[in-house]
N, C-alpha and C positions, 0 to 999 in steps of 0.2 A: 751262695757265694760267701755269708756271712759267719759258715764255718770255717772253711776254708782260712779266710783271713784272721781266725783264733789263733790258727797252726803257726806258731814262731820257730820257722826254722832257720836256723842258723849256720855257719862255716865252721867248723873248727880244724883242729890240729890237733892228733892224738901223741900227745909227748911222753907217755910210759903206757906201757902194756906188757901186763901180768898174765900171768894163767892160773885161776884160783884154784887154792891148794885143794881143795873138796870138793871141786866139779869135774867133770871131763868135758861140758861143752861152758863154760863161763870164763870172759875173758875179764879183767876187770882192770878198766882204761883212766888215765890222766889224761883231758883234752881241754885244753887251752881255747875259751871261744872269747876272748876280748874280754873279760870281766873282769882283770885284775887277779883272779884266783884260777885255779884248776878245779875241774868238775868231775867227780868219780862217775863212771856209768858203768853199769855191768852189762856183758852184749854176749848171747849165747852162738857164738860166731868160732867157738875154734876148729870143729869137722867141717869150717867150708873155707873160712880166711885164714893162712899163714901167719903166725906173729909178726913176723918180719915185715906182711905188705900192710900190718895193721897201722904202723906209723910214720909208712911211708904215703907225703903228701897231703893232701885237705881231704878233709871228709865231710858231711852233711849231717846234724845234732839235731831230732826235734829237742828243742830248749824249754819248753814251758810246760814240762808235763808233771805231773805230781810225784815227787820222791818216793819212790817204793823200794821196799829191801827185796833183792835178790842173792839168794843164799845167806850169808850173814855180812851184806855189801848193801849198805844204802845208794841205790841208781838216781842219779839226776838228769836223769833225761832219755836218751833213744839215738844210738849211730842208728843212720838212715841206711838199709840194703837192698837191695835188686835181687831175685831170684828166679828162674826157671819155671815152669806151671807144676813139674812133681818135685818142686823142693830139693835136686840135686847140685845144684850149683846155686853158688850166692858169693856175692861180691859187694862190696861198699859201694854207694850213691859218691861220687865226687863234684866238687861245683865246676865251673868252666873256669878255664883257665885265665887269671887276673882277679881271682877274688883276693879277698883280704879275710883273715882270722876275724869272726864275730860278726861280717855282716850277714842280713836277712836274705833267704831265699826266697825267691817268688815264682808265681807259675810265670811265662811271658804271657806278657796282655794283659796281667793281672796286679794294677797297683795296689800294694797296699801303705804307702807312704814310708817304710822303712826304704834302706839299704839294697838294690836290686845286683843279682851277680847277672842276671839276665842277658 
């Protein structure tokens, strides 16, 4: 359980999305998670999500993972996706509907004294 509860996942809202000039699967997103700033992520999601449904709505950010460069895109974190067992379909994680921008997800039944969209 004690892993688990490391995972800071959080709500955001993807407010610009790009298509990086020198990939053909790297999208590289502006998403707004309640911090006062906007958070760069790069997410290898363009052969399964649409631009268009990428900024439509909430989406799910692991938040607290360690900045890595992908491509020449320093990533702050992880949009959260769903996909298929052979990897042909993949869609955004979205939180339930009445979250807010930046609060914590949690599994239900599973406090961890943040923020619940549960």
């Amino acid at each position: 359980m004690a892993a688990w509860n490391a995972c800071d996942l959080r709500v955001g809202k993807i407010v610009e999305c790009t298509r990086h000039p020198e990939s053909a699967k790297l999208y590289v997103e502006k998403i707004d998670l309640g911090e006062g700033r906007l958070r760069t992520i790069g997410s290898g999601l363009q052969e399964f999500v649409p631009i268009d449904q990428m900024t439509q709505g909430l989406c799910i950010v692991f938040a607290n993972l360690k900045p890595r460069k992908l491509a020449d895109v320093m990533s702050e974190g992880m949009v959260m996706c769903a996909g298929n067992a052979d990897h042909t379909a993949v869609e955004l994680m979205r939180p339930p509907v009445g979250c807010k921008v930046g609060e914590r997800v949690q599994l239900e039944g599973n406090p961890i004294g943040g923020v619940s969209c549960s």
